[in-house]
C-alpha positions as CSV (number, residue, x, y, z in Angstrom):
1,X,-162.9,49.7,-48.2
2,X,-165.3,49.1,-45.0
3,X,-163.7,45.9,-44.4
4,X,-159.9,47.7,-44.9
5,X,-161.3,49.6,-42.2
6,X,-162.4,46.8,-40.1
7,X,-159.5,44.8,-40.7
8,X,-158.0,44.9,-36.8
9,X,-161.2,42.7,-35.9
10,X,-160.4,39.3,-34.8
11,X,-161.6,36.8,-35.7
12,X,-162.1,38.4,-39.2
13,X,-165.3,36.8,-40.7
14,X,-166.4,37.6,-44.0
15,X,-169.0,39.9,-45.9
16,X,-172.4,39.7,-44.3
17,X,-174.7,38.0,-46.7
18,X,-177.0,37.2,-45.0
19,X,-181.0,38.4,-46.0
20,X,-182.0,41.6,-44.2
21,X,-185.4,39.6,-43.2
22,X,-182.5,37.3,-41.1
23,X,-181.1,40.5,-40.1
24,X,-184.8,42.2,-38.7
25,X,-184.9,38.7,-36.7
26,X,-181.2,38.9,-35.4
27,X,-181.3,42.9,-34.8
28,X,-184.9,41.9,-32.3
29,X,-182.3,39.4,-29.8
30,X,-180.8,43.1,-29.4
31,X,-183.4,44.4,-27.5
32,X,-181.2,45.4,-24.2
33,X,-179.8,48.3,-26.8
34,X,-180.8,51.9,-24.7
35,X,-181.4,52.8,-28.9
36,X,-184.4,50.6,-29.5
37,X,-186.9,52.9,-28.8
38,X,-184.9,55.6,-30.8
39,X,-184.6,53.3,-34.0
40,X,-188.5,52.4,-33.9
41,X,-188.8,56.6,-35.0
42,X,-185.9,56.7,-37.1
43,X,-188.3,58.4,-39.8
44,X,-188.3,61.0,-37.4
45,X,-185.2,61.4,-35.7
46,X,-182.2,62.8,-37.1
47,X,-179.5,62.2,-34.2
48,X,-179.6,58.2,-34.0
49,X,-178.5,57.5,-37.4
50,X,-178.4,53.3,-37.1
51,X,-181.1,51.2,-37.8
52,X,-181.5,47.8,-36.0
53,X,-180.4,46.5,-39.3
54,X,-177.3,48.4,-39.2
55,X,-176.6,47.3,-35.7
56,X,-177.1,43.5,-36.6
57,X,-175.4,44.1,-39.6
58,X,-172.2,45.2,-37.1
59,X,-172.6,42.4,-35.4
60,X,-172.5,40.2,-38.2
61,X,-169.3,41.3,-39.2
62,X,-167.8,41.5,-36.0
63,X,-168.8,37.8,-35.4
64,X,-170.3,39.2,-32.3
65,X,-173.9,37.6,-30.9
66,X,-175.1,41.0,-29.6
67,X,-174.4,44.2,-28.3
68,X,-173.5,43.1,-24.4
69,X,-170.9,41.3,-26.3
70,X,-169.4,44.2,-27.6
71,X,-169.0,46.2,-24.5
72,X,-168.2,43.2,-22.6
73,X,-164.8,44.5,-21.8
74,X,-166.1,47.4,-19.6
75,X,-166.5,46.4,-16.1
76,X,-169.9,45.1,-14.6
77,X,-169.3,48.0,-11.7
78,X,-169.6,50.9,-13.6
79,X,-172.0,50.0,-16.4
80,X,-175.7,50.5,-15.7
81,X,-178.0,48.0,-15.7
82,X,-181.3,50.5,-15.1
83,X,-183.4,51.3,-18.0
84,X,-182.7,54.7,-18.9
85,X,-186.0,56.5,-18.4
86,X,-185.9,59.1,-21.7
87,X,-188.6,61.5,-22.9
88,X,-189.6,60.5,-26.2
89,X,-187.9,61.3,-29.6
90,X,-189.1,65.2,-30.8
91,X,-188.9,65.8,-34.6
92,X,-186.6,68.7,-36.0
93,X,-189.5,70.6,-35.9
94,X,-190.4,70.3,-32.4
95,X,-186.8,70.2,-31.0
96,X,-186.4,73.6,-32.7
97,X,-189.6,75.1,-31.2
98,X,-188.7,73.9,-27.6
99,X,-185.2,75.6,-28.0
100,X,-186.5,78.9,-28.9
101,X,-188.9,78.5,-25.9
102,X,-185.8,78.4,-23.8
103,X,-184.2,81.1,-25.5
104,X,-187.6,83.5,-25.3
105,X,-186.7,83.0,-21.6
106,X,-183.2,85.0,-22.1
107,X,-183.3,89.0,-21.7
108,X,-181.5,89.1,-25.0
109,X,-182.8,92.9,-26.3
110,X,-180.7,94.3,-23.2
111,X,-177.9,96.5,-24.6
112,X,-175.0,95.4,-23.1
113,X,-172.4,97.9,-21.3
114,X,-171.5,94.4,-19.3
115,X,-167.9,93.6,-19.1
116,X,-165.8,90.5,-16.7
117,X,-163.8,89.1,-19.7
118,X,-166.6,88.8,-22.2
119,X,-167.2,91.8,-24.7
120,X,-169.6,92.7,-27.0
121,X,-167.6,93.5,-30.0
122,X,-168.6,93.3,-33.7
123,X,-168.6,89.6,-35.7
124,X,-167.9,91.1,-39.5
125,X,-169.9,89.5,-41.3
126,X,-166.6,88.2,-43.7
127,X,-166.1,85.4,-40.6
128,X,-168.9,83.2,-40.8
129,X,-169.2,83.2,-44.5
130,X,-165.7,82.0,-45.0
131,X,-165.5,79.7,-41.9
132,X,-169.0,77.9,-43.5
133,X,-166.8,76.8,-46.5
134,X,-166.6,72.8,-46.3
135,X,-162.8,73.0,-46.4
136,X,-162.7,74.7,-43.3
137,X,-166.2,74.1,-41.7
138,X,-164.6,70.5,-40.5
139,X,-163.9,68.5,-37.1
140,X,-160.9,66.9,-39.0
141,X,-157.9,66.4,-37.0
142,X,-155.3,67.3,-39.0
143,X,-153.0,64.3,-38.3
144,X,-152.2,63.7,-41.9
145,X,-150.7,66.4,-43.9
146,X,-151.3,65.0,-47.5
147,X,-155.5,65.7,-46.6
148,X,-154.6,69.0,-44.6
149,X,-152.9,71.5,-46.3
150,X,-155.6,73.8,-46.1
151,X,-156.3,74.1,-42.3
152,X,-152.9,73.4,-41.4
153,X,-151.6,76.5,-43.5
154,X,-154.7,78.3,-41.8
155,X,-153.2,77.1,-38.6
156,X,-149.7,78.3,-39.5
157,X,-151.3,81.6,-40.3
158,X,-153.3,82.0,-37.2
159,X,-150.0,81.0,-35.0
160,X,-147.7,83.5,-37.0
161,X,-150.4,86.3,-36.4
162,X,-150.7,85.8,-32.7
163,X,-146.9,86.0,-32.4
164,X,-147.5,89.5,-34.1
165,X,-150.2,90.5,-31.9
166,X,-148.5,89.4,-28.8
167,X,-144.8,90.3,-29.6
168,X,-143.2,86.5,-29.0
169,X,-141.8,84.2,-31.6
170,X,-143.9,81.5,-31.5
171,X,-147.3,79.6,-30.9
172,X,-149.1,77.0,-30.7
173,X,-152.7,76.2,-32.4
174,X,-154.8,77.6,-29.5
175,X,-156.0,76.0,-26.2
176,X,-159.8,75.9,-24.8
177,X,-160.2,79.5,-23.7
178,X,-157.7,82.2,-21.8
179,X,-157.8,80.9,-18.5
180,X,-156.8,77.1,-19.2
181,X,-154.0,78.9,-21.2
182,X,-152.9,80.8,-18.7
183,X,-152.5,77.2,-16.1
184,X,-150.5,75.7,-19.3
185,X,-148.2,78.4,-18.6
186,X,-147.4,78.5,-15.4
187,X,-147.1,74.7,-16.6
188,X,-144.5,75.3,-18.9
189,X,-143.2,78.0,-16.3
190,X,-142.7,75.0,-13.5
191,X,-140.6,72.8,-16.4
192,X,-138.7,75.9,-17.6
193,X,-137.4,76.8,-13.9
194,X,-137.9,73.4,-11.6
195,X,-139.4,75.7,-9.1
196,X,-143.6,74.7,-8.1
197,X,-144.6,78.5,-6.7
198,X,-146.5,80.6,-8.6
199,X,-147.4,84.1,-7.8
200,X,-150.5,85.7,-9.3
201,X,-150.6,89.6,-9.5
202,X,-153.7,91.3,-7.7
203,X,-155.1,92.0,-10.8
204,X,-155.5,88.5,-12.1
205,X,-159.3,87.8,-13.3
206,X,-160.8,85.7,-10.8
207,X,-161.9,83.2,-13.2
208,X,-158.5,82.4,-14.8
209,X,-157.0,82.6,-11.1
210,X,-159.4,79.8,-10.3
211,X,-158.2,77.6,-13.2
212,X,-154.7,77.9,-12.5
213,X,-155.2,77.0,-8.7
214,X,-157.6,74.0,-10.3
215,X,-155.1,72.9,-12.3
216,X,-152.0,73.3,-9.4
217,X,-153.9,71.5,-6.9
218,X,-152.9,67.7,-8.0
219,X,-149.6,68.6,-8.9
220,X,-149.1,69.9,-5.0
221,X,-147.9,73.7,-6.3
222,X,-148.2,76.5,-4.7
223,X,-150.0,79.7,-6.2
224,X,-149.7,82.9,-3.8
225,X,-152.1,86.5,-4.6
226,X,-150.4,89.2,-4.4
227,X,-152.4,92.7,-3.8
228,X,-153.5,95.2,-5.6
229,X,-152.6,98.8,-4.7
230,X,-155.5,101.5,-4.0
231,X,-155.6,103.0,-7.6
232,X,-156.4,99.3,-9.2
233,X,-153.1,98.8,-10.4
234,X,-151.4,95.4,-9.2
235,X,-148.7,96.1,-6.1
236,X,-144.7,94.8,-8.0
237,X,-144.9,91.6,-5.8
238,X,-141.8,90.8,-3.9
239,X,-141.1,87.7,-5.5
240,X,-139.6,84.2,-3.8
241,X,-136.1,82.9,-5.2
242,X,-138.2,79.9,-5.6
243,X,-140.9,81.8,-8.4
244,X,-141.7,79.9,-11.5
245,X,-144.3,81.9,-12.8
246,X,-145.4,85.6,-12.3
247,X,-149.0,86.2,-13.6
248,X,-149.7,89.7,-14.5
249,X,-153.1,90.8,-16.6
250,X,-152.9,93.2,-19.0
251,X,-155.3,95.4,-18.8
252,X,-156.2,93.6,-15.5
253,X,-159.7,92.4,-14.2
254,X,-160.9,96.4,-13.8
255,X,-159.6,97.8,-16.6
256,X,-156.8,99.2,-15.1
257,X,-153.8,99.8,-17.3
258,X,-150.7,98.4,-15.9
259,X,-146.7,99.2,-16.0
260,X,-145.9,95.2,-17.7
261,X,-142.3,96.8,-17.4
262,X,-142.0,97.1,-13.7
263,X,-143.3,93.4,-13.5
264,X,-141.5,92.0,-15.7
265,X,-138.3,93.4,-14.0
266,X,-139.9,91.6,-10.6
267,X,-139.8,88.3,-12.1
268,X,-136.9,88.8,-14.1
269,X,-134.8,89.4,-10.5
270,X,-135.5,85.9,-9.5
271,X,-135.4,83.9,-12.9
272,X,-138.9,83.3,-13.3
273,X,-140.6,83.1,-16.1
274,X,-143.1,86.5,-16.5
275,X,-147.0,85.4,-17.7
276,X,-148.9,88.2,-19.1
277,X,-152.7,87.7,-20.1
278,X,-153.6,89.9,-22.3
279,X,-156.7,91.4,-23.8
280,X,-155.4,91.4,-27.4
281,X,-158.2,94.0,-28.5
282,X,-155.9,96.3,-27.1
283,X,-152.8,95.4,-29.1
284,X,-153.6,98.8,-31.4
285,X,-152.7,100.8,-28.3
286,X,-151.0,99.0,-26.1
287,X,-147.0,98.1,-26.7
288,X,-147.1,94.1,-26.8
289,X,-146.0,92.7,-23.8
290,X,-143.3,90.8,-25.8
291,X,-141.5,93.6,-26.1
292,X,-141.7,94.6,-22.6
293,X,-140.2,91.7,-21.0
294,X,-143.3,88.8,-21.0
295,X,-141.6,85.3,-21.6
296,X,-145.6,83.9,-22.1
297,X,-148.4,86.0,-23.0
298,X,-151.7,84.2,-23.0
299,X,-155.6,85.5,-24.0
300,X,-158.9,84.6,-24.7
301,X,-160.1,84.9,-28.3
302,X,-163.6,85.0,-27.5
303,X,-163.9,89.1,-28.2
304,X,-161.6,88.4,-31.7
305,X,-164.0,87.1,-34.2
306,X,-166.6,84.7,-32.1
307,X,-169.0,86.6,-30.6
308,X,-170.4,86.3,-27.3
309,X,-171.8,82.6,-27.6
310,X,-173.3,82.6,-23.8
311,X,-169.6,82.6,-22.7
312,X,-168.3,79.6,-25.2
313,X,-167.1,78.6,-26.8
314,X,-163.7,79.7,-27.2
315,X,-160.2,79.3,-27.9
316,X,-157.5,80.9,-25.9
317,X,-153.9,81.2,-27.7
318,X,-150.6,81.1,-25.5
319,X,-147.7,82.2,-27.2
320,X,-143.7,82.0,-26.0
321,X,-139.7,82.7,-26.5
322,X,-138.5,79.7,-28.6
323,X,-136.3,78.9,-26.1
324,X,-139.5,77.2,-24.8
325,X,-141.0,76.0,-28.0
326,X,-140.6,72.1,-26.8
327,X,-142.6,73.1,-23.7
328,X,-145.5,74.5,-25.7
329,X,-148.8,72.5,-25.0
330,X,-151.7,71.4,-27.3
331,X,-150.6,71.5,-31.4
332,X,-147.9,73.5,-33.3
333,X,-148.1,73.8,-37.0
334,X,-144.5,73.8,-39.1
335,X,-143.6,74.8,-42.2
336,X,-141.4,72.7,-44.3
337,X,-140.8,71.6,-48.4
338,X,-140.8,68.0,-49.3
339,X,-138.1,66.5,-51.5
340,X,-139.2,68.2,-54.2
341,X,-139.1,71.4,-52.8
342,X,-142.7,72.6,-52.6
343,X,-143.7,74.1,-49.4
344,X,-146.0,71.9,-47.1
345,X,-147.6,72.2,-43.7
346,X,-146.9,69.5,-40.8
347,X,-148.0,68.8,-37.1
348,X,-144.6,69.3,-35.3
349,X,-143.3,68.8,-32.3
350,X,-146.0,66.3,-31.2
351,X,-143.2,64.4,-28.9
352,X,-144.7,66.7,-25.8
353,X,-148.4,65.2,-27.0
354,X,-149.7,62.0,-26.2
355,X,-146.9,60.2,-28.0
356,X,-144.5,61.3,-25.1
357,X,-144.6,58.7,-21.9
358,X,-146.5,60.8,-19.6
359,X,-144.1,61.1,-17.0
360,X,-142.3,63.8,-19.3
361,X,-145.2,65.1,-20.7
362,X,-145.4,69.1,-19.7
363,X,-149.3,68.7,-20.6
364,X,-152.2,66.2,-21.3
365,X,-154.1,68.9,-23.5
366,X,-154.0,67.3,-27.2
367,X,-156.3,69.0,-29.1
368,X,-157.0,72.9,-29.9
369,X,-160.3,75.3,-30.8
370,X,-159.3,74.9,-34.4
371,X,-162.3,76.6,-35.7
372,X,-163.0,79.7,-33.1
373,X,-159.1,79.7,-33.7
374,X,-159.2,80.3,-37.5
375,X,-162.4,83.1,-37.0
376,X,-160.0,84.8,-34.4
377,X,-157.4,84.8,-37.7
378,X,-160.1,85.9,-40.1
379,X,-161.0,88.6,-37.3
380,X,-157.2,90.1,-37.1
381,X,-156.6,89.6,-41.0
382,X,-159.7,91.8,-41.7
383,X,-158.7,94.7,-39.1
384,X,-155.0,94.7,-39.7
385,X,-152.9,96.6,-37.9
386,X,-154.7,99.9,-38.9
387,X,-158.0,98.1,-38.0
388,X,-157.3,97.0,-34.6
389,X,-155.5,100.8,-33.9
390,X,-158.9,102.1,-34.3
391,X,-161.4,99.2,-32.6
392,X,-158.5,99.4,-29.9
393,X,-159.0,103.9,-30.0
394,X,-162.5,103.6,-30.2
395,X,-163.4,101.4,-27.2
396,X,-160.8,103.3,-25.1
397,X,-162.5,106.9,-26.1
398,X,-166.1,105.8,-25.7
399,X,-165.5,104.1,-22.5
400,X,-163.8,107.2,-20.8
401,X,-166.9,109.5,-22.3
402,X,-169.2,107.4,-20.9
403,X,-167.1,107.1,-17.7
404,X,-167.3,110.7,-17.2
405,X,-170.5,111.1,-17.6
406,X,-171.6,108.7,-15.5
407,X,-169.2,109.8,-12.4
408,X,-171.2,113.2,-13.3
409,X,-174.4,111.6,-11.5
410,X,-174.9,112.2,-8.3
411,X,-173.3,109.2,-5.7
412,X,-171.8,107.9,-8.7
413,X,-168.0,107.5,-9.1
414,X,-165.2,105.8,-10.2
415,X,-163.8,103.2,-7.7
416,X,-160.3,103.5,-8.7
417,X,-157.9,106.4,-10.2
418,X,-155.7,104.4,-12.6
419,X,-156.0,104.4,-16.4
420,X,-158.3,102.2,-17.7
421,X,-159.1,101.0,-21.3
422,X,-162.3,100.1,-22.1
423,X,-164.0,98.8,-18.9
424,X,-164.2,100.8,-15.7
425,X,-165.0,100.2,-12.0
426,X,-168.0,102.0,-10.3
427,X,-169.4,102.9,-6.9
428,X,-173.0,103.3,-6.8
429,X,-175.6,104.3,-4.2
430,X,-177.1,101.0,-2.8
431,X,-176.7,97.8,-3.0
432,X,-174.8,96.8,-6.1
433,X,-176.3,93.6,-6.9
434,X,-179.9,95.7,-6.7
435,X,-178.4,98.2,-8.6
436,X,-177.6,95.8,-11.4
437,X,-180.9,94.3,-11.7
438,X,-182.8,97.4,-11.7
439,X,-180.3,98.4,-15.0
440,X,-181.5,95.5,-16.2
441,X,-184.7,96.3,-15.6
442,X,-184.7,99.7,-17.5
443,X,-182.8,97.5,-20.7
444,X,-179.3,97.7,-20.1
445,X,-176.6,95.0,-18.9
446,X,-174.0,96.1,-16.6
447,X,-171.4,94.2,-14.0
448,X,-170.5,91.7,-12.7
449,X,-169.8,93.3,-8.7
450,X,-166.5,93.2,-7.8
451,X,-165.6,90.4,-5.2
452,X,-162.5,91.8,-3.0
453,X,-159.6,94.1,-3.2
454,X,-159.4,97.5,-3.6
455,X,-162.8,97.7,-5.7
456,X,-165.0,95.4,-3.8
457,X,-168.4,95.9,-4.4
458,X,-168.1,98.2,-7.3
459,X,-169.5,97.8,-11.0
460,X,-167.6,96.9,-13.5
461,X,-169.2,98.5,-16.9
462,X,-167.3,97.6,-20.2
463,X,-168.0,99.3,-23.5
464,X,-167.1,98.7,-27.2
465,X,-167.1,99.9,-30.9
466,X,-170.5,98.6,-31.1
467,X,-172.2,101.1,-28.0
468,X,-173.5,103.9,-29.7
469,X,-174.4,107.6,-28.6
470,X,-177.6,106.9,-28.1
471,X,-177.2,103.9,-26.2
472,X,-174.5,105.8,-23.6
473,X,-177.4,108.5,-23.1
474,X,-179.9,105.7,-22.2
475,X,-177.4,104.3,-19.7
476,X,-176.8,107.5,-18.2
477,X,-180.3,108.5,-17.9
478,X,-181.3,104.5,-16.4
479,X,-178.5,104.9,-13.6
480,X,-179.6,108.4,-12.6
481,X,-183.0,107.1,-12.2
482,X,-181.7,104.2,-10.2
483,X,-179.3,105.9,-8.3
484,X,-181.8,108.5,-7.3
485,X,-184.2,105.7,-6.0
486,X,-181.7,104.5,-4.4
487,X,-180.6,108.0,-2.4
């Protein structure tokens, strides 16, 4: 079998018989290898798994001399010559100890109240225990059905539940996180329509505005802000003819509740495509924005079933009309039968992947968050829709009680009227940067500031299932302290 699997080398040379003392003495005319050192502690490192008999063993087979040979086809002008100047090789034991130094360094007891795109909700503890199972706990690409029934079904699953979440008829297998989901749309937007200007609503989250602009810049697009009105909802832009993609968040980067119908009906005056990105924890209140006029809804699924993770990772799902399907980025799982008849799982669709010549190709994304993906299945699966109806009623009701009564402290209000969900923009006494580190300094975690627009320098405070009484009257009682030493 290894030499099946080495069977493209040329010139093909025959087992390596050769006595591993003959080995020892070829593996030492290796030295230049940057693993040398490494090898020599192989007894106590775990993460440099070949030996300098393995290497010469390689070489042997390969009917190679030594290892400059084999990386003789990258150019002399971008490989380096230096010695690479490493600390030296840690045991398990030590590597784990210097990592939880690090950590010690994090605040991690603060109770977080923070918000910006990144929630604390609850990780049931059903997720890990069944994403830890070998058939699914795997970095397999599922190229090859007959090995991949298992987390391509999984796949199909996750795909057909985010269409019922987002109110679209299909999706793909997920994308990195929300915001690099939200640039493949306005992708598929510009192929859709032939037009290159996209218009981004005023309450698009910075971060996934950033990304879209990142990703237009080579292509030469054009992405335009419109503004938000003086309540926090996003002004109905007055769109170009030449629109491809109008960008609307849902709830946007405040909070703030917005009227997806009146967009859509903006972008649906000048034949663009209409982009909603949507906080999919709300889905239990909320009507989907598929059914109010969105052609591509796109999210991040770090909130649905993954935890916080320091901000990743992630995966961020995109789902569309199928009169788009062939414009769909990243992987798309099929169901089919075989001649027999039995129903099987496929890869489909993989012409707009890296098998199409990349002049046509819509996207050079070709791979998905398979596993965040399947714990963001798990997460909806174990809610259902009654589930997510009450995470979605019980963020919304404990954010507005804490809302009011933290606009019931003195110099402390709301910075915009509009209806929120579960995160809110406030206006405290002082500076808000101070104000947010002397939170922190009483135990709670609270912001980011708001950059711009109607809200600029207010709060932004978030709250989920998981903030309980007791924790809303320690937040209330640490930001009238603050604020009162701030008066």
């Amino acid at each position: 079998m290894r030499h099946a699997r080495l069977g493209c080398c040329r010139p093909r040379r025959p087992p390596c018989t050769a006595p591993v003392s003959s080995l020892r003495r070829r593996a030492s005319a290796v030295g230049g290898c940057p693993l040398g050192a490494a090898r020599t502690r192989r007894s106590r490192v775990q993460f440099a798994p070949h030996t300098a008999e393995d290497v010469a063993r390689m070489l042997e087979v390969l009917g190679l001399e030594s290892l400059d040979d084999l990386f003789a086809h990258i150019p002399d002008s971008v490989r380096a010559r230096r010695a690479i100047h490493l600390p030296d090789a840690l045991s398990e034991d030590e590597v784990v100890r210097r990592m939880q130094g690090y950590a010690r360094r994090n605040d991690a007891d603060l109770v977080c109240f923070a918000g910006g795109g990144a929630y604390d909700h609850y990780v049931p503890a059903v997720i890990p225990a069944i994403l830890s199972r070998g058939e699914l706990y795997t970095s397999y690409t599922p190229y090859q059905p007959e090995v991949s029934q298992g987390v391509l079904q999984a796949l199909f699953e996750y795909q057909t539940v985010i269409c019922q979440v987002t109110g679209l008829e299909v999706s793909n297998a997920s994308l990195y996180d929300g915001a690099s989901a939200a640039a493949e749309a306005v992708n598929m937007a510009i192929g859709a329509t032939g037009h290159s200007r996209a218009v981004l609503a005023g309450g698009v989250p910075p971060a996934t505005a950033e990304v879209i602009r990142t990703f237009a810049h080579p292509r030469g697009l054009d992405v335009t802000d419109a503004p938000l009105a003086g309540d926090g909802r996003s002004d109905v832009a007055d769109l170009p003819q030449t629109t491809a993609a109008y960008v609307l968040a849902q709830p946007n980067h405040l909070g703030v509740i917005e009227d997806v119908r009146a967009h859509a009906a903006a972008a649906q005056a000048v034949g663009a495509r209409f982009v909603v990105a949507y906080d999919a924890t709300a889905a239990g209140l909320l009507p989907r924005p598929g059914e109010q006029g969105a052609d591509l809804v796109v999210g991040d699924g770090l909130q649905l079933g993954n935890g916080l993770n320091f901000g990743g990772p992630s995966f961020g799902f995109l789902a569309a009309r199928l009169t788009d399907v062939r414009r769909l980025p990243g992987r798309l799982v099929g169901e089919t039968v075989d001649m027999r008849g039995t129903r099987g799982y496929v890869l489909t669709l993989q012409a707009r992947e890296q098998h199409i010549r990349r002049e046509k190709a819509t996207s050079n994304i070709c791979t998905n968050q398979t596993l965040n993906a399947l714990a963001g299945l798990l997460y909806l699966v174990w809610l259902g829709p009654r589930g997510l109806a009450e995470l979605a009623t019980s963020c919304l009701q404990r954010a507005h009680h804490l809302a009011r009564r933290l606009t019931a402290v003195q110099r402390v209000r709301l910075a915009v009227s509009a209806p929120f969900f579960k995160e809110f923009a406030l206006r405290v006494p002082g500076d808000p940067a101070t104000f947010v580190e002397r939170i922190a300094d009483e135990g709670y975690l609270v912001g980011p500031v708001v950059e711009g627009g109607a809200a600029d320098g207010a709060v932004l405070v978030a709250v989920t299932e998981r903030r309980t009484a007791q924790e809303a009257d320690g937040l209330v009682q640490a930001v009238s302290r603050v604020a009162k030493e701030a008066a």
